[in-house]
C-alpha positions as CSV (number, residue, x, y, z in Angstrom):
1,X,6.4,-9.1,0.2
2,X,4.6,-10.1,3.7
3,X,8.3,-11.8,4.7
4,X,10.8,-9.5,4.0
5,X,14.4,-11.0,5.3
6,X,15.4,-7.9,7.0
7,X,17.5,-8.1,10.3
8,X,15.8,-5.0,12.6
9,X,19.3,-5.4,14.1
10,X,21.8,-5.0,11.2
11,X,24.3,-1.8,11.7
12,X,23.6,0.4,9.0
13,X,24.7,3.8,8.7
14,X,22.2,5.9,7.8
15,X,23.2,8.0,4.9
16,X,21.0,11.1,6.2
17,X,22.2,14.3,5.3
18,X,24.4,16.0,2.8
19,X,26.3,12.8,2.7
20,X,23.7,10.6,1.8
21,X,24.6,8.3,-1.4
22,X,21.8,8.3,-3.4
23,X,19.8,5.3,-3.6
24,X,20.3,2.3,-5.5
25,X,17.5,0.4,-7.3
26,X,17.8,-2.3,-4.9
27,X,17.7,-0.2,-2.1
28,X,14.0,1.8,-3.4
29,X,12.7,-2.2,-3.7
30,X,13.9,-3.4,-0.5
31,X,12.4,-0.1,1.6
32,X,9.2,-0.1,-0.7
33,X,8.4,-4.0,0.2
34,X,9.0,-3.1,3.6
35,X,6.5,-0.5,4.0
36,X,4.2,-2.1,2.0
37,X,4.2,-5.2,4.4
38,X,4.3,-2.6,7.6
39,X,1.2,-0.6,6.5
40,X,-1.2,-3.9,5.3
41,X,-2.4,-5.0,8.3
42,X,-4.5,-2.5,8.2
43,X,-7.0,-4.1,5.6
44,X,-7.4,-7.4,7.3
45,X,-7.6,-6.9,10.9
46,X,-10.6,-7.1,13.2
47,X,-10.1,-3.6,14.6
48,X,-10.7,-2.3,11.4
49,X,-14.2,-4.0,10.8
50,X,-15.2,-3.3,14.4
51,X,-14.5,0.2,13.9
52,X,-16.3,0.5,10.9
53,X,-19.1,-1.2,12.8
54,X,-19.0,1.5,15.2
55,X,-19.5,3.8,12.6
56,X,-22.6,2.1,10.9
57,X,-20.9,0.5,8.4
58,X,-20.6,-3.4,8.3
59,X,-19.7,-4.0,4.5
60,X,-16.6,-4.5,4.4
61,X,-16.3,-3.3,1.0
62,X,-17.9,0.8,2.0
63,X,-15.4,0.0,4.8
64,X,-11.9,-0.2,3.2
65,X,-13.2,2.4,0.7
66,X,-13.8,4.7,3.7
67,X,-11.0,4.5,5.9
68,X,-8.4,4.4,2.5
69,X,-10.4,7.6,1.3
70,X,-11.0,9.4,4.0
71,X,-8.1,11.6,3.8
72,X,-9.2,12.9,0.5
73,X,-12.4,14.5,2.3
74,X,-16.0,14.0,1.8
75,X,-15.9,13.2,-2.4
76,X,-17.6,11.9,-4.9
77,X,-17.5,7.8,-5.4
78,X,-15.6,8.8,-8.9
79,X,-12.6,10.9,-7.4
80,X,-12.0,7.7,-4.6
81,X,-12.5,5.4,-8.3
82,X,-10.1,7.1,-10.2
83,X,-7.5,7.5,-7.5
84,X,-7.9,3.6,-6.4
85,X,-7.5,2.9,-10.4
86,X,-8.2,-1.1,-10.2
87,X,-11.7,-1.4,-8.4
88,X,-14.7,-1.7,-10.8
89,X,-17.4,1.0,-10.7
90,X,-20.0,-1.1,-9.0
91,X,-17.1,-1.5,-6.3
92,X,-17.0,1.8,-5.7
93,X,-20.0,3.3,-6.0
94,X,-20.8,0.9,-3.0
95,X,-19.3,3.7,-1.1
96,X,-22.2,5.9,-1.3
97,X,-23.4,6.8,1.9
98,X,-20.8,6.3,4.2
99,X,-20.0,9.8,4.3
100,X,-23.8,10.1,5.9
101,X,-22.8,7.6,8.4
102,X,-19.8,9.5,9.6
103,X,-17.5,12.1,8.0
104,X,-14.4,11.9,7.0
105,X,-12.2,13.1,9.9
106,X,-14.1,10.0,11.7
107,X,-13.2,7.2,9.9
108,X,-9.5,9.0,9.9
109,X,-9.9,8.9,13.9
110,X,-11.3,5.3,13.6
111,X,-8.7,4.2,11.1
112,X,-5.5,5.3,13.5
113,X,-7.6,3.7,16.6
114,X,-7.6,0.4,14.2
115,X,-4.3,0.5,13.8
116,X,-2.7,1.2,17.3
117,X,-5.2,-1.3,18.7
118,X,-4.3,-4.1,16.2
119,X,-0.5,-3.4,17.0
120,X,-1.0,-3.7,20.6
121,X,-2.9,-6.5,20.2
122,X,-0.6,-8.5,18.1
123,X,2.5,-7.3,20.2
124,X,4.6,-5.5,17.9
125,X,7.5,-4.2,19.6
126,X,9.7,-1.2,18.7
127,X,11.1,0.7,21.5
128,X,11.9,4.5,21.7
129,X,14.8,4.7,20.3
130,X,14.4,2.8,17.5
131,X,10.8,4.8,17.1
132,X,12.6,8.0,17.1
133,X,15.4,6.4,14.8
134,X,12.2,5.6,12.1
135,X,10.7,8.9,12.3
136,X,14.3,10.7,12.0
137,X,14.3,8.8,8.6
138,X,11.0,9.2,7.2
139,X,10.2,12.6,8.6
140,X,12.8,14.4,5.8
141,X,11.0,12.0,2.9
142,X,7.5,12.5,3.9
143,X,8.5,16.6,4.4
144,X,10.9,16.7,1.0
145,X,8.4,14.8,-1.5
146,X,7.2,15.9,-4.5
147,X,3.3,15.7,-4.7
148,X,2.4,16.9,-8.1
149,X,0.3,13.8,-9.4
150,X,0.2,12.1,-6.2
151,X,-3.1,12.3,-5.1
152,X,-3.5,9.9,-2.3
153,X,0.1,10.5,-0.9
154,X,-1.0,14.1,-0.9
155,X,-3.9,13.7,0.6
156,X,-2.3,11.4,3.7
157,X,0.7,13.9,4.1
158,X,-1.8,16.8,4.9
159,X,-3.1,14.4,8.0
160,X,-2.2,15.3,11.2
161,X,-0.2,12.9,12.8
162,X,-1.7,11.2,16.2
163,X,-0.6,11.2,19.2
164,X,0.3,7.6,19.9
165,X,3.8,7.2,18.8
166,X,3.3,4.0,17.2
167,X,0.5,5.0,14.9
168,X,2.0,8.2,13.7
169,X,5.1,6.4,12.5
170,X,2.5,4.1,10.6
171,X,0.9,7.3,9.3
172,X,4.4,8.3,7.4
173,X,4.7,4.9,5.8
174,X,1.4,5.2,4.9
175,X,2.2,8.8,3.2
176,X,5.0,7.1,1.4
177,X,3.0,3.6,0.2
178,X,0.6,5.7,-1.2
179,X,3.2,7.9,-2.9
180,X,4.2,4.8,-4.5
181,X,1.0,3.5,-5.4
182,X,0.3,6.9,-7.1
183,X,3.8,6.5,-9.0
184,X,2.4,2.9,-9.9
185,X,-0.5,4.2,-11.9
186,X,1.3,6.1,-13.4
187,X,3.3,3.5,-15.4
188,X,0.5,1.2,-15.8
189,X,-0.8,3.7,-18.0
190,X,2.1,4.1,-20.1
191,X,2.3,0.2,-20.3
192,X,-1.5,0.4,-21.4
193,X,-2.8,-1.2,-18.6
194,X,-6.3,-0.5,-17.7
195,X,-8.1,-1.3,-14.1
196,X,-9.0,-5.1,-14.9
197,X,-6.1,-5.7,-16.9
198,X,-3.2,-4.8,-14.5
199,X,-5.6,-7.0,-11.7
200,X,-5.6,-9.9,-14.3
201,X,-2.1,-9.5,-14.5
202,X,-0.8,-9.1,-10.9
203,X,-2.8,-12.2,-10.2
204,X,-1.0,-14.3,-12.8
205,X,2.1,-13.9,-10.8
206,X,0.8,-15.8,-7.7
207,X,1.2,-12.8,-5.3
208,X,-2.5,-12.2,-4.7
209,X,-5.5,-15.0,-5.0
210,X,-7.8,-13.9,-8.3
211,X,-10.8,-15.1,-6.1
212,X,-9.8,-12.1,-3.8
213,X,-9.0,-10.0,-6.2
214,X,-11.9,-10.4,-8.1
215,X,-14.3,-10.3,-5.0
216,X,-12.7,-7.4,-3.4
217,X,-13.0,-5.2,-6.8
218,X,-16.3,-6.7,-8.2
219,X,-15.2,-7.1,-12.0
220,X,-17.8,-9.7,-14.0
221,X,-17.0,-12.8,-15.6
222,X,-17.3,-11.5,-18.3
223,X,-15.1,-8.4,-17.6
224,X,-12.5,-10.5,-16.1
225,X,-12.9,-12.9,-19.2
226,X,-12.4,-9.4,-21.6
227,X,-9.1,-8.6,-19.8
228,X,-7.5,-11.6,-20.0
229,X,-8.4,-12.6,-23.1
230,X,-7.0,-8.9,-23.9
231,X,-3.4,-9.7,-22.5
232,X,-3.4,-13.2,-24.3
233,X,-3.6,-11.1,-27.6
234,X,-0.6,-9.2,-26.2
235,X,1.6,-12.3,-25.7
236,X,1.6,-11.5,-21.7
237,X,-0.5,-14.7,-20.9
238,X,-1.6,-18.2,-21.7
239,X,-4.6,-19.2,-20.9
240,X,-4.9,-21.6,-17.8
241,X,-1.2,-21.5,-17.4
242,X,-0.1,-17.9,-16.2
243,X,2.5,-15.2,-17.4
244,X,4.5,-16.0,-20.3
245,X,8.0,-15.3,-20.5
246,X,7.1,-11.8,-21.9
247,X,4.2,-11.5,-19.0
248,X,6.9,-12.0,-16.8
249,X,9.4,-9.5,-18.5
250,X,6.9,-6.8,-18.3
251,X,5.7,-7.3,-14.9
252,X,9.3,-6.9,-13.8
253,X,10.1,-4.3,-16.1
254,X,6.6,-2.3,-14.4
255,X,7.9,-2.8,-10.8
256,X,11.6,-1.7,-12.4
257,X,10.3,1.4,-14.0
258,X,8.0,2.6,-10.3
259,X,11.7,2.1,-8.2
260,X,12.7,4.7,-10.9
261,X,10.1,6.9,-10.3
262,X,10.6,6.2,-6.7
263,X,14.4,7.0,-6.0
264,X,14.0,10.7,-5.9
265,X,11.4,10.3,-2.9
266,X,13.7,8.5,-0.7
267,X,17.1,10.6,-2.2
268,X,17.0,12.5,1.8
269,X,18.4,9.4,3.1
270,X,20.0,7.9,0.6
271,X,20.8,4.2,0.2
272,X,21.9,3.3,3.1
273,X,19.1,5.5,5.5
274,X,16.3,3.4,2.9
275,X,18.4,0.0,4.4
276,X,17.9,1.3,7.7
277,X,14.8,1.7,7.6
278,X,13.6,-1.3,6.3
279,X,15.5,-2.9,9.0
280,X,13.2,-0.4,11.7
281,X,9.9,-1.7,10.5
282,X,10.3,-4.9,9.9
283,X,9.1,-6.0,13.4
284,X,5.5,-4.6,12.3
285,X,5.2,-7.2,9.6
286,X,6.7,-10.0,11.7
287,X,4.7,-9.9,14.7
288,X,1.3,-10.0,12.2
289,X,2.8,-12.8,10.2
290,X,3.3,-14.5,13.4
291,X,-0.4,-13.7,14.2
292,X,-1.6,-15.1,11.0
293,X,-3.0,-11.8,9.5
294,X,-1.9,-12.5,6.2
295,X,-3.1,-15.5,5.7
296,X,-6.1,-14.8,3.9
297,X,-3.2,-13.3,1.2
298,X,-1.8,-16.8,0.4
299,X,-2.8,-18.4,-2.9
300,X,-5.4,-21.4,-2.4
């Protein structure tokens, strides 16, 4: 959700501590869209191309792989593959190299220099009381998750934080995006959803353009073609026309089923701390929507 109708001002009691009610499935949703939006940026901006640049890496495809693996450490293509779950092979493997052209701990370094540069830039404000205010919030979820299974959550949680205020508070969303991302796989799989498939499938919804999708990942025609023509045979979609009514049922029932998974990771704040919170970042998403940085998101 690059909009989410969050009022930064709203008076919310936080819910932190022994108190806190635990969350409600509304509550994971609204926080989890919000962080979602907060942390994208990060994959369309020009900082992040020119830092890659810097590095000796002007693909942009090496590049996202990169910076979004780095925390894992210098690994094989396969490890990034399987923890990224929906990129093709060739995508991936595309990636070989880029450890030569810098190690890991650089594109980390590059990656938080992206991101506080692209903030400035686009003039997100959050003053620093309403900083410390986020970071009293997702401090206790970032230090009280579980991690057993989450790979890329893990990884980012055993990243020292920067120094710049701004992009160490991005840093824990990112810890917790990524939790949920990890939690995401985790039902696809039970829903029988391989890589192409669940891509073929988010697309049908309208949220992400299949020419990007498809570009970004590298999957065939005839791959692409294979996974469709799969969820056809499953009743989830109609060719040409998008999700059926079932499509739509188990999309929702996918998203309904991760919020499960998700509620014990926010349960330190509670409902009304994951509200708050949601309200805290939400001028992060709105000054790059202002800036047009999700435009290239929109369907054609």
């Amino acid at each position: 959700m690059l909009h989410p109708d969050i009022d930064p001002d709203i008076d919310l009691d936080t819910g932190t501590g022994t108190a806190a009610a635990p969350p409600v499935p509304a509550a994971v949703r609204e926080v989890s869209s919000a962080v979602s939006a907060a942390h994208l940026f990060i994959y369309l901006v020009p900082e992040s191309a020119q830092e890659a640049a810097a590095l000796g890496v002007t693909d942009r495809g090496p590049a996202y792989l990169a910076f979004r693996s780095a925390a894992l450490g210098a690994v094989p293509w396969q490890v990034t593959q399987a923890a990224f779950y929906n990129f093709s092979p060739r995508a991936v493997r595309a990636m070989a190299g880029v450890w030569d052209a810098a190690p890991p701990q650089r594109w980390q370094a590059a990656r938080f220099r992206a991101a506080g540069r692209a903030m400035r830039r686009v003039g997100v404000r959050l003053p620093d009381e309403r900083l410390a205010e986020a970071r009293s919030l997702i401090d206790p979820v970032v230090a009280g998750a579980e991690y057993a299974g989450k790979v890329l959550a893990a990884a980012n949680a055993a990243v020292a934080l920067p120094a710049d205020p701004l992009v160490a508070l991005w840093q824990q969303l990112t810890v917790v995006r990524e939790w949920r991302g990890d939690a995401h796989l985790v039902v696809l799989a039970e829903h029988g959803l391989g890589p192409c498939e669940c891509l073929v499938l988010h697309t049908a919804t309208g949220q992400l353009p299949p020419a990007l999708a498809r570009f970004t990942r590298r999957w065939e025609d005839e791959e692409w073609a294979a996974a469709t023509d799969r969820l056809v045979a499953r009743g989830w979609l109609r060719p040409g026309t998008g999700l059926t009514d079932a499509g739509r049922a188990v999309r929702e029932r996918i998203e309904a089923q991760t919020d499960r998974h998700c509620a014990a990771l926010w349960s330190p704040i509670g409902d009304r701390g994951t509200r708050r919170l949601a309200a805290l970042i939400a001028p992060i998403t709105a000054a790059f929507t202002a800036a047009g940085t999700f435009e290239a998101l929109r369907p054609a």
